[in-house]
DSSP file (Angstrom, degrees, kcal/mol; ACC not computed):
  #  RESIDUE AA STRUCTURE BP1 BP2  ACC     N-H-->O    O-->H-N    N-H-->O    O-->H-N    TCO  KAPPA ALPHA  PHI   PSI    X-CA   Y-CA   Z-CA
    1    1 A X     >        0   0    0      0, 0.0     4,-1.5     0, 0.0     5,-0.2   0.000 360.0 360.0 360.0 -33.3   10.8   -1.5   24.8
    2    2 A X  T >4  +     0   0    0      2,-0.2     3,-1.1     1,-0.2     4,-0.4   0.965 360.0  62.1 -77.8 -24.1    8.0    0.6   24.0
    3    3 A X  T 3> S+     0   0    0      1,-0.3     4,-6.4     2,-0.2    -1,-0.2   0.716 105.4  50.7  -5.5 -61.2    9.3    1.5   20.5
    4    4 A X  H 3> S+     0   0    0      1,-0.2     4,-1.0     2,-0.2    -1,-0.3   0.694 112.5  42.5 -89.9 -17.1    9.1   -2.2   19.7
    5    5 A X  H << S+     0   0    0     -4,-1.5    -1,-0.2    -3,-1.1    -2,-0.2   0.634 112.9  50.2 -89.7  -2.4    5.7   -2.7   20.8
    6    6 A X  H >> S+     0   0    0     -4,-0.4     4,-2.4    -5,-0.2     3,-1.7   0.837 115.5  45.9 -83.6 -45.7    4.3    0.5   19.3
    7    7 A X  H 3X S+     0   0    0     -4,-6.4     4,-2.9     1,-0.3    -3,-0.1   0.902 117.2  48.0 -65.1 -15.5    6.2   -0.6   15.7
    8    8 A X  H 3< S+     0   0    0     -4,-1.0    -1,-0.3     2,-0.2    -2,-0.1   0.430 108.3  48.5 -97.6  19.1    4.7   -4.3   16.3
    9    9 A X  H X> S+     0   0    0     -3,-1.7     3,-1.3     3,-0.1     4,-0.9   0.515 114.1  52.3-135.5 -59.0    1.1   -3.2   17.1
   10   10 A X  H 3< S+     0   0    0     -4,-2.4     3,-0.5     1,-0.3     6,-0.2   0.896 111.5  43.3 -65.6 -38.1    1.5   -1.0   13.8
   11   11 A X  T 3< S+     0   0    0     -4,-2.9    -1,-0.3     1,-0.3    -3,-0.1   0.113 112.4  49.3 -97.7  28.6    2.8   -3.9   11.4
   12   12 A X  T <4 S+     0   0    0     -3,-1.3    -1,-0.3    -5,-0.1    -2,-0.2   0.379  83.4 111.4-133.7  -0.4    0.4   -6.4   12.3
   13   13 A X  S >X S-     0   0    0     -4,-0.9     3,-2.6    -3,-0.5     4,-1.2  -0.593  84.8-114.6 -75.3 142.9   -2.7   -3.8   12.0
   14   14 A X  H 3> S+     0   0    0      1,-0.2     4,-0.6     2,-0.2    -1,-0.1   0.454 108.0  66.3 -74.3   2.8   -4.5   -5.2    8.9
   15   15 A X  H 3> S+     0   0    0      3,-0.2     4,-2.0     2,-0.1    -1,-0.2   0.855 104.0  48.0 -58.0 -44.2   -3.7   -2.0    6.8
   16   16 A X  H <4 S+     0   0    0     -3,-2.6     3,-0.3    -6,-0.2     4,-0.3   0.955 110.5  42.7 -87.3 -46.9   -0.7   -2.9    6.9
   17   17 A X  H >X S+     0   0    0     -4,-1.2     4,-3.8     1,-0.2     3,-3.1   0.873 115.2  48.6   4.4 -76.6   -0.5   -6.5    6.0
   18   18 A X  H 3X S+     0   0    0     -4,-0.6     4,-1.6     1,-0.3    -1,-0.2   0.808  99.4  59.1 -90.0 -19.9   -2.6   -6.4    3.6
   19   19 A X  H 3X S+     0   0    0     -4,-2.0     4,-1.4    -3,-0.3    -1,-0.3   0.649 114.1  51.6 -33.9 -24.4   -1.1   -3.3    1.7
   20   20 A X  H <> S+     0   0    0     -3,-3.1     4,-1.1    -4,-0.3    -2,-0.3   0.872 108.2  48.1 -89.0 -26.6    2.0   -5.9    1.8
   21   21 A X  H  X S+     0   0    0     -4,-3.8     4,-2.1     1,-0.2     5,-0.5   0.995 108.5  50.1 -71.1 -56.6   -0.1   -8.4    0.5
   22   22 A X  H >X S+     0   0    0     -4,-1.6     4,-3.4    -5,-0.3     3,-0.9   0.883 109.5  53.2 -16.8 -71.1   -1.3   -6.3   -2.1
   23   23 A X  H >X S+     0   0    0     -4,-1.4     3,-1.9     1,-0.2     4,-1.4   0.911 109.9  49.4 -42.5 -98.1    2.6   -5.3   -3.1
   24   24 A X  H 3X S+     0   0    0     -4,-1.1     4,-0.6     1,-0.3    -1,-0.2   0.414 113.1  48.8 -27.4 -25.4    3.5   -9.1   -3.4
   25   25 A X  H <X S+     0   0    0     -4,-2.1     4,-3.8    -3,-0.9    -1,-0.3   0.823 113.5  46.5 -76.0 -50.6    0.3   -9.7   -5.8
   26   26 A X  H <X S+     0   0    0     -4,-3.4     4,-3.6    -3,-1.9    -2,-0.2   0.767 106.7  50.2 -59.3 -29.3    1.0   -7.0   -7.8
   27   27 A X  H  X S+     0   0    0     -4,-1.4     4,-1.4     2,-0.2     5,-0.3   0.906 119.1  41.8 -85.8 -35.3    4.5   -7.4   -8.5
   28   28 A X  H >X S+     0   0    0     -4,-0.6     3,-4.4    -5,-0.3     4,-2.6   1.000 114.1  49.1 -66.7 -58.1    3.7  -11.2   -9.5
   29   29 A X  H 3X S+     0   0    0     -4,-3.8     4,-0.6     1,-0.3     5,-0.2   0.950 116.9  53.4 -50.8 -48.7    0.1  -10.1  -11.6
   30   30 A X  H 3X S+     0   0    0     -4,-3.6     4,-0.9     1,-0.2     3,-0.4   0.796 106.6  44.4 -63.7 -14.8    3.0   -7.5  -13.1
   31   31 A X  H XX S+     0   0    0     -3,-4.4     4,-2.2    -4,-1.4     3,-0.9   0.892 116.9  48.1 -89.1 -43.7    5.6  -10.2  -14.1
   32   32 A X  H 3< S+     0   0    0     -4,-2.6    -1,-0.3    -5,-0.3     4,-0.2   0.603 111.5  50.7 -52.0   4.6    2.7  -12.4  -15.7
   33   33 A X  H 3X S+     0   0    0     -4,-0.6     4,-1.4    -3,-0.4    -1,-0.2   0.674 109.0  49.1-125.4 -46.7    1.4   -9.5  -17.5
   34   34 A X  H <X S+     0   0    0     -4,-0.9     4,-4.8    -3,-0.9    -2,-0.2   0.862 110.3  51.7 -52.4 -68.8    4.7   -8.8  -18.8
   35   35 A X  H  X S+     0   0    0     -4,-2.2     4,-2.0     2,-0.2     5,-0.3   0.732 105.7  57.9 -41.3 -41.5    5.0  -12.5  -19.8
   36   36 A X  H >> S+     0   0    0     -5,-0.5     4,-4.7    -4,-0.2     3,-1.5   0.955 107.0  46.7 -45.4 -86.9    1.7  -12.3  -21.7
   37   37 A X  H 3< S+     0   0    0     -4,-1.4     6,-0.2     1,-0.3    -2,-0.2   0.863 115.7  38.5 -22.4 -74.4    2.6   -9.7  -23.7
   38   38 A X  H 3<>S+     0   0    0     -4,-4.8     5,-0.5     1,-0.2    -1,-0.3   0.876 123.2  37.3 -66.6 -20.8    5.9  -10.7  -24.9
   39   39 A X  H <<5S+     0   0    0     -4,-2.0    -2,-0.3    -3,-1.5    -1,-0.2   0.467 134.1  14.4-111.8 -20.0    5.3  -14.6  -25.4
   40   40 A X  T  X5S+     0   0    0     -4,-4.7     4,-0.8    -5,-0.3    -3,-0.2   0.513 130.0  36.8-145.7 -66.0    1.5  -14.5  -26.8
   41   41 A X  T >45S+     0   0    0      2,-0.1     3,-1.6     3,-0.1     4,-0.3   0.510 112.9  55.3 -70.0 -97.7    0.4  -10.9  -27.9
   42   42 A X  T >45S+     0   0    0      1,-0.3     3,-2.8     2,-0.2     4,-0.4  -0.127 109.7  42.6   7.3-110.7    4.1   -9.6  -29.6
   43   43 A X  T 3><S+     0   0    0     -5,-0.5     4,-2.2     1,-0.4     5,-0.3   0.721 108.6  51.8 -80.2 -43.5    4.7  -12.2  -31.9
   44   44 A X  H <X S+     0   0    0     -3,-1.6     4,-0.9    -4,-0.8    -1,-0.4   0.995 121.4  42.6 -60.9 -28.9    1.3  -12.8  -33.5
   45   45 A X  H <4 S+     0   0    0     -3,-2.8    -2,-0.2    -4,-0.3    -1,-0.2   0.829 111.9  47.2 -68.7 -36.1    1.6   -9.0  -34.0
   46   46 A X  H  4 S+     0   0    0     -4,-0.4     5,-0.5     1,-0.2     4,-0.4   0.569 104.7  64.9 -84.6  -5.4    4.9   -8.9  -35.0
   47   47 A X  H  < S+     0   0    0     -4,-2.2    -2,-0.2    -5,-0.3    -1,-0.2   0.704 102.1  46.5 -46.9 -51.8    3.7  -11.7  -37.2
   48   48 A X  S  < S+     0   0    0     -4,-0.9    -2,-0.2    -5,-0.3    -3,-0.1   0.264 106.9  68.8-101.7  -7.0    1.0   -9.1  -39.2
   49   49 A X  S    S-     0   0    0      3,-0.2    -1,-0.2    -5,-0.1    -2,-0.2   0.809 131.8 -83.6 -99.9 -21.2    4.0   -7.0  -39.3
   50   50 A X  S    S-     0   0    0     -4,-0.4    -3,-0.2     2,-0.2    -2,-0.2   0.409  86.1 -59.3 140.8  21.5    6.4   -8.9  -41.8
   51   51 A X  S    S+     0   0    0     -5,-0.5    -4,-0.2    -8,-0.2    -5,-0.1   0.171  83.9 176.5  95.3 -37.7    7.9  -11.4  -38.9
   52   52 A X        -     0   0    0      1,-0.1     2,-0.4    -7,-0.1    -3,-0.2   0.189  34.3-146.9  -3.4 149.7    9.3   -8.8  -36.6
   53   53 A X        -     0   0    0     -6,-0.0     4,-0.3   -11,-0.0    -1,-0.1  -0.995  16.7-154.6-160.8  97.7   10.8   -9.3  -33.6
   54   54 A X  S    S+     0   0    0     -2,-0.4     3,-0.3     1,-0.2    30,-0.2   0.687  92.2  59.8 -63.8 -19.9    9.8   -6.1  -31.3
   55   55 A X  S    S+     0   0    0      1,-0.2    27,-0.3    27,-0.1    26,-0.3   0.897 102.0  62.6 -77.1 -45.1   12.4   -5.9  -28.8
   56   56 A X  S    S+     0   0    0     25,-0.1    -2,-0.2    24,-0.1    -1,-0.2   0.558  78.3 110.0 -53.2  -0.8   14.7   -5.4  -32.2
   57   57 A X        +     0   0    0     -3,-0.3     2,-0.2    -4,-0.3    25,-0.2  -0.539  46.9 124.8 -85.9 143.9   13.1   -2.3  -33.1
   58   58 A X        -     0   0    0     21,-0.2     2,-0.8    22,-0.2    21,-0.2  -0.743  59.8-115.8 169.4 160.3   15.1    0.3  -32.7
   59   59 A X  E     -A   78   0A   0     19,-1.5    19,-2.0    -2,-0.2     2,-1.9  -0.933  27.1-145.7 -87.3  96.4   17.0    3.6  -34.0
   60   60 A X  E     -     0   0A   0     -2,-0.8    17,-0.2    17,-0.2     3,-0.2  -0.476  13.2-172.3 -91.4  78.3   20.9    3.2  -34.0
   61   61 A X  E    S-     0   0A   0     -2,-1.9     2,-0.3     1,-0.2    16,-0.2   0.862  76.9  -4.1  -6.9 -55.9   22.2    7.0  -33.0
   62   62 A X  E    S-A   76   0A   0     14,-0.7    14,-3.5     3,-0.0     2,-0.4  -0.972  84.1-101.2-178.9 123.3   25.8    5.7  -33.8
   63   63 A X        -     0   0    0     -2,-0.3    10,-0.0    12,-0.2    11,-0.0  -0.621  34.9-108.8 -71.2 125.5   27.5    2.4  -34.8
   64   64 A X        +     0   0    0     -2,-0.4    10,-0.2     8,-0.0    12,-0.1   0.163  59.0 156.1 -32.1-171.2   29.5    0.1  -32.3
   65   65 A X        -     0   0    0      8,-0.4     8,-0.9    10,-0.1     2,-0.4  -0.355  43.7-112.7 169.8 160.5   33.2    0.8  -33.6
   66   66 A X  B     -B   72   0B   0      6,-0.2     6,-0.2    -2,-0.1     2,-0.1  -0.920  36.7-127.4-119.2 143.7   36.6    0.4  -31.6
   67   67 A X    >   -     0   0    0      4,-2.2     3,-2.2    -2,-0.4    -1,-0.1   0.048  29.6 -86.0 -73.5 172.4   38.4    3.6  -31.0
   68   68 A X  T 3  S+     0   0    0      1,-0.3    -2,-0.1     2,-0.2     0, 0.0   0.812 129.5  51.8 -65.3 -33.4   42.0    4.7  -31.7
   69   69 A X  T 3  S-     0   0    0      2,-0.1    -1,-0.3     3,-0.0     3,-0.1   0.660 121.3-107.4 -70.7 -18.3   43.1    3.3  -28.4
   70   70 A X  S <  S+     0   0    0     -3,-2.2     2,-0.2     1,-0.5    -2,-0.2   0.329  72.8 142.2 109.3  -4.2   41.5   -0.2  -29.2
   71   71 A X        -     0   0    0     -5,-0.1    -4,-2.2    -4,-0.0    -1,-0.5  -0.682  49.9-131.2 -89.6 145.7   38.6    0.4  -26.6
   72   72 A X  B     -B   66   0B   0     -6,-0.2     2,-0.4    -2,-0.2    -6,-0.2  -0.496  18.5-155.7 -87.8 158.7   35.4   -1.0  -28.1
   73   73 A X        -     0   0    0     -8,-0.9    -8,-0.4    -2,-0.2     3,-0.0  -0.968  13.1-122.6-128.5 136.2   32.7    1.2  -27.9
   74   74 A X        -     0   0    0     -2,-0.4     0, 0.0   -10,-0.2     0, 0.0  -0.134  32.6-100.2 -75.6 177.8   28.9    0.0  -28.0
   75   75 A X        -     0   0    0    -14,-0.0     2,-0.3   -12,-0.0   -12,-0.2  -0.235  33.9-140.4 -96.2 153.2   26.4    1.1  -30.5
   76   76 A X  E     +A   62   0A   0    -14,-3.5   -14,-0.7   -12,-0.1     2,-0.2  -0.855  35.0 151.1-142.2 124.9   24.3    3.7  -29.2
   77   77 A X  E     -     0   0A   0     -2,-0.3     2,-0.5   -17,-0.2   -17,-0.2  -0.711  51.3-116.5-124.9-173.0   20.3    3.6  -30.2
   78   78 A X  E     -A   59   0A   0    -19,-2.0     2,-2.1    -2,-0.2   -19,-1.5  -0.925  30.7-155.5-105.5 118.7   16.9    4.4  -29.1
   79   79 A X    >>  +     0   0    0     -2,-0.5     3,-0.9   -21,-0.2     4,-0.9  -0.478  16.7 178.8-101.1  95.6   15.6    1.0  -28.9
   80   80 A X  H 3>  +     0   0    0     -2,-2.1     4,-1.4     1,-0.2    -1,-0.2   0.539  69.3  70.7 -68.1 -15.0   11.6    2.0  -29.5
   81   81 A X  H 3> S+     0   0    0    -26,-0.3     4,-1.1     2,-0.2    -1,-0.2   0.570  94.4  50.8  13.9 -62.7   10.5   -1.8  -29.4
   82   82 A X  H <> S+     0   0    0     -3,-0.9     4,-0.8   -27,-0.3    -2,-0.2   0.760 106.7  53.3 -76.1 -43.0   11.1   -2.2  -25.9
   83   83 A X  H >X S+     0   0    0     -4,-0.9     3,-1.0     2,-0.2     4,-0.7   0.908 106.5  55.0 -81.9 -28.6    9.2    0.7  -25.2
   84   84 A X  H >X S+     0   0    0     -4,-1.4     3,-3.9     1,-0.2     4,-1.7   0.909 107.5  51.5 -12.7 -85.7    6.1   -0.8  -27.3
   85   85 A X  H 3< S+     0   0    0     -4,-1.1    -1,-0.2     1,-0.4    -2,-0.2   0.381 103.5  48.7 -68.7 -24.8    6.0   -3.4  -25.5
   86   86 A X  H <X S+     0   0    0     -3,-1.0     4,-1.6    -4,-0.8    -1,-0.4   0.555 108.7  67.2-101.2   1.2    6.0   -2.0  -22.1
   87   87 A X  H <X S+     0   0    0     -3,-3.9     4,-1.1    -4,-0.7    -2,-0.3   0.948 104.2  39.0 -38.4 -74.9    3.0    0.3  -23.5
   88   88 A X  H  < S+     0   0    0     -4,-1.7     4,-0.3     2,-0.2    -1,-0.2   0.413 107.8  63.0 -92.1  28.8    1.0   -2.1  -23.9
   89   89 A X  H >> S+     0   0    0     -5,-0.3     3,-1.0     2,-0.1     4,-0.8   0.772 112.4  50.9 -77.4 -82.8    2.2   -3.9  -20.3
   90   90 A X  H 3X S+     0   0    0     -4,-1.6     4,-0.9     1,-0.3    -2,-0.2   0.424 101.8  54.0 -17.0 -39.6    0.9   -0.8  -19.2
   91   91 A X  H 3X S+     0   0    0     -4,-1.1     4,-2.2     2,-0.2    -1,-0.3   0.951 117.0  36.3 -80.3 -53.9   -2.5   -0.8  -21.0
   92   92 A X  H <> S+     0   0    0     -3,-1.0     4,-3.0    -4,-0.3    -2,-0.2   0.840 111.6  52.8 -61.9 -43.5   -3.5   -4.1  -19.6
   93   93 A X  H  X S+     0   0    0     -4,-0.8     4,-1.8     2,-0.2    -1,-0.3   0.790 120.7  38.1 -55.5 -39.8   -2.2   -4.0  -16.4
   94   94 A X  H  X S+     0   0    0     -4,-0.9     4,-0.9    -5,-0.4    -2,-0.2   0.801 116.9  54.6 -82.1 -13.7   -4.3   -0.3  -16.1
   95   95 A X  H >X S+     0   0    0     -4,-2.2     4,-1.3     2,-0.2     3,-0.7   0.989 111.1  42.7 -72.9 -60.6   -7.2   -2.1  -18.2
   96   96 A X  H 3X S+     0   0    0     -4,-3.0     4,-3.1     1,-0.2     5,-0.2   0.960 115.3  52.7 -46.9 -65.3   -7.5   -5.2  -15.5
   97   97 A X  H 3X S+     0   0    0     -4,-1.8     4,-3.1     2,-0.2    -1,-0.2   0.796 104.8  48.8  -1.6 -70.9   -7.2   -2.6  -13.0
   98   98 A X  H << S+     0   0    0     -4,-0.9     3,-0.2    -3,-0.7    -2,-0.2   0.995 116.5  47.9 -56.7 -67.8  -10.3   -0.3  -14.5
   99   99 A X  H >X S+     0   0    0     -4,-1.3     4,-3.6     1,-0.2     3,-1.1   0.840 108.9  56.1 -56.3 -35.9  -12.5   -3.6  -14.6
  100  100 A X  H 3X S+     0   0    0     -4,-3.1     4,-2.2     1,-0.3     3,-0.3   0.968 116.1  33.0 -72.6 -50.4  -11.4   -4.7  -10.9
  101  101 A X  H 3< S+     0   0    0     -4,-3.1    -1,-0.3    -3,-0.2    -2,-0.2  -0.034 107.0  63.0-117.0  37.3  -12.4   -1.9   -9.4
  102  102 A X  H <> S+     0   0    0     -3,-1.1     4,-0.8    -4,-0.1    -1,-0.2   0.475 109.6  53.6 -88.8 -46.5  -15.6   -0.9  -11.6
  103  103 A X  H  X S+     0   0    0     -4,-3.6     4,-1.0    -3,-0.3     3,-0.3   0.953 109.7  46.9 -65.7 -38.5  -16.9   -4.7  -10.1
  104  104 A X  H  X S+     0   0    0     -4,-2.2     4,-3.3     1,-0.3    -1,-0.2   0.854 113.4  42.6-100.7 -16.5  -16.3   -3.6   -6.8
  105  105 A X  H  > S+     0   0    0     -5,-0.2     4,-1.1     2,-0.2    -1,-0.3   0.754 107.4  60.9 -33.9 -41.9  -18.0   -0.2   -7.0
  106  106 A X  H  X S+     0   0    0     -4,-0.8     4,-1.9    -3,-0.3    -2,-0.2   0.880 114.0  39.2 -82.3 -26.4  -20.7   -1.8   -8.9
  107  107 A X  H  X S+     0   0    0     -4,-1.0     4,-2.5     2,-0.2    -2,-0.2   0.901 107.9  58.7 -76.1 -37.7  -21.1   -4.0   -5.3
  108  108 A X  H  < S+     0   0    0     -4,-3.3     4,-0.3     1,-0.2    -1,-0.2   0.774 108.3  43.1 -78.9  -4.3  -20.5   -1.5   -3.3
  109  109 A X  H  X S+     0   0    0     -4,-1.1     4,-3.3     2,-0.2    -2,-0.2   0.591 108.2  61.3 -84.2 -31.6  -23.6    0.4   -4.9
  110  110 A X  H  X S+     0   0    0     -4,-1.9     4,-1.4     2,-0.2    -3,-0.2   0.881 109.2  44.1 -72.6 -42.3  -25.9   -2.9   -4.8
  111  111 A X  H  < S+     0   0    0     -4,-2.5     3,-0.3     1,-0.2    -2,-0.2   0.951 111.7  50.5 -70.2 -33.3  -25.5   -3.0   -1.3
  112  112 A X  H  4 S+     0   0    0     -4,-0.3    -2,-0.2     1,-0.2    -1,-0.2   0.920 111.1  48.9 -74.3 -35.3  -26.1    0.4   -0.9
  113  113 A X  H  < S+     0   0    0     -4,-3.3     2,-0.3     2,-0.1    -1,-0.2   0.653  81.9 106.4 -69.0  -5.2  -29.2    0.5   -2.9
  114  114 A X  S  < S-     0   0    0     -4,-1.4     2,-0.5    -3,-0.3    -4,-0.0  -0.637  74.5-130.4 -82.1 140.9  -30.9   -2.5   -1.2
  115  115 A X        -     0   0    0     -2,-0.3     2,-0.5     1,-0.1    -1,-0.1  -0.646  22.3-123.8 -71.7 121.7  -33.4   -1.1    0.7
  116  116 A X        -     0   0    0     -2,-0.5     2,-0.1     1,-0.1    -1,-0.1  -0.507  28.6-123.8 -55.7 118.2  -33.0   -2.7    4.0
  117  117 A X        -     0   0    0     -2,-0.5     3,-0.1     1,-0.2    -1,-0.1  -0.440  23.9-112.6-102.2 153.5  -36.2   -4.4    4.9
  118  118 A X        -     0   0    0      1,-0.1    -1,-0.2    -2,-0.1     2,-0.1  -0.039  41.9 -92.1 -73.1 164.6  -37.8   -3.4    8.1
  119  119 A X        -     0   0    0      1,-0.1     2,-0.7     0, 0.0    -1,-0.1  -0.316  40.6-103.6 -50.1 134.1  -37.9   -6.1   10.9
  120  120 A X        -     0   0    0     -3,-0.1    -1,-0.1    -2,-0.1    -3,-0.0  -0.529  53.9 -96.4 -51.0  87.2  -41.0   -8.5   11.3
  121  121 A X        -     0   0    0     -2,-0.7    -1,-0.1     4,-0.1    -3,-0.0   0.210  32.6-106.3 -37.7 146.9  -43.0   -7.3   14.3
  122  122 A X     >  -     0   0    0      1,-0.1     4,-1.8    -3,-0.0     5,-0.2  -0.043  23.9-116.7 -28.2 142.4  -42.9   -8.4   17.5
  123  123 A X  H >> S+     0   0    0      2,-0.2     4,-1.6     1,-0.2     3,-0.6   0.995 123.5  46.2 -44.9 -74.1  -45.6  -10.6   19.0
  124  124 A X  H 3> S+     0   0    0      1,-0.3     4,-1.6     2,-0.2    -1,-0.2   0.736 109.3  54.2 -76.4 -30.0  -46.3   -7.9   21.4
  125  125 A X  H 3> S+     0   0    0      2,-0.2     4,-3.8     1,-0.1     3,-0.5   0.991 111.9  49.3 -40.5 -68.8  -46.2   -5.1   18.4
  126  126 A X  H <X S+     0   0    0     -4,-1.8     4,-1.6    -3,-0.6     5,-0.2   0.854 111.1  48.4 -54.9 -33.4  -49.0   -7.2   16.6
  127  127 A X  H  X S+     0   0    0     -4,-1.6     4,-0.7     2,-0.2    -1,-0.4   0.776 105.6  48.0-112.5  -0.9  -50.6   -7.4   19.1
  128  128 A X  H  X S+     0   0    0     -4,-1.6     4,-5.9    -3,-0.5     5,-0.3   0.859 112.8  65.7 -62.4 -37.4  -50.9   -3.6   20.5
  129  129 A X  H  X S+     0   0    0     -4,-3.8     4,-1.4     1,-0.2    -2,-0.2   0.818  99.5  39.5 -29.4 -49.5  -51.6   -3.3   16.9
  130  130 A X  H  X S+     0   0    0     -4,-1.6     4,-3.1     1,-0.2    -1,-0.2   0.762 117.1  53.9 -80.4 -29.9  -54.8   -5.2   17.0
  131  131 A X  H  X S+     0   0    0     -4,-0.7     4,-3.2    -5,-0.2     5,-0.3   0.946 107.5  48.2 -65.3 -50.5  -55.6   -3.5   20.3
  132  132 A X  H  X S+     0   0    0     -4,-5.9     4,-0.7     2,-0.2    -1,-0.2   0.919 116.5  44.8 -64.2 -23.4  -55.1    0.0   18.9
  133  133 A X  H >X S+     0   0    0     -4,-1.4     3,-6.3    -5,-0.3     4,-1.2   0.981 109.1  55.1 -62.2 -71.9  -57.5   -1.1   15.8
  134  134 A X  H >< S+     0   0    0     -4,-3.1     3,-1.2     1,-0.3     4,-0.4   0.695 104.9  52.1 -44.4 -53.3  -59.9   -2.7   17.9
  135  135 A X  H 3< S+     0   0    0     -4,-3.2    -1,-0.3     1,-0.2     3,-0.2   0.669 105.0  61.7 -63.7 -22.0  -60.4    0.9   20.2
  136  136 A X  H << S+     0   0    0     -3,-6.3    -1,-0.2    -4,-0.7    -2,-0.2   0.728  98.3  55.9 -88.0  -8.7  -61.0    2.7   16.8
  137  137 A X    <<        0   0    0     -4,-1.2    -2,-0.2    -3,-1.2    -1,-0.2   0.637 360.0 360.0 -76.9 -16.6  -64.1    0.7   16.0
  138  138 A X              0   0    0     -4,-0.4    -2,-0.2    -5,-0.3    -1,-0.1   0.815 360.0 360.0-134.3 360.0  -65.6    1.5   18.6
């Protein structure tokens, strides 16, 4: 019994939670990111290239062809295309990144540089104040 109330005291601390939340954000910002890329930058790029199609890039090693037994065998390339493309997933996803947590650095430095301004005195401050002036006049 205590097992399960040490592991449920540990998943509900807000590290942990929110490291999951974190996971679950990322893996969505990664499939939209993904999406970008292939559906709106690729083609206007592959556009400027002659019409390309980037996932078709590729190097063919050795042509499909069916063997003496009859068994087909698939073509075997390096398909360099693909790997573009998850380049530049990679650059954006690390770009967004860079900027997200440059803003919050830059915040966490505005707070640290504002001077915290001292407290208003007290009525009873102000007025030892006045006391102590008044006893140096005379």
């Amino acid at each position: 019994m205590g097992f399960i109330k040490e592991f449920k005291e540990f998943a509900v601390k807000g590290n942990v939670v929110d490291l999951a939340v974190a996971v679950i954000i990322g893996g969505a910002f990664g499939r939209i990111v993904t999406s970008f890329v292939a559906d709106i930058v690729m083609p206007p790029i592959g556009l400027l290239l002659g019409g390309m199609d980037f996932a078709d890039l590729r190097m063919i090693l050795q042509d499909a062809y069916v063997d003496a037994s009859g068994t087909e065998i698939p073509e075997v390339s390096i398909n360099y295309g693909a790997f573009i493309k998850v380049v530049v997933d990679f650059l954006i996803i690390a770009f967004v990144i860079f900027l997200a947590i440059k803003g919050i650095n830059n915040l966490k430095r505005k707070e640290e540089a504002a001077p915290a301004a001292p407290p208003a005195p007290t009525n009873e401050e102000v007025l030892l104040t006045e006391i102590r002036d008044l006893l140096k006049t005379k």
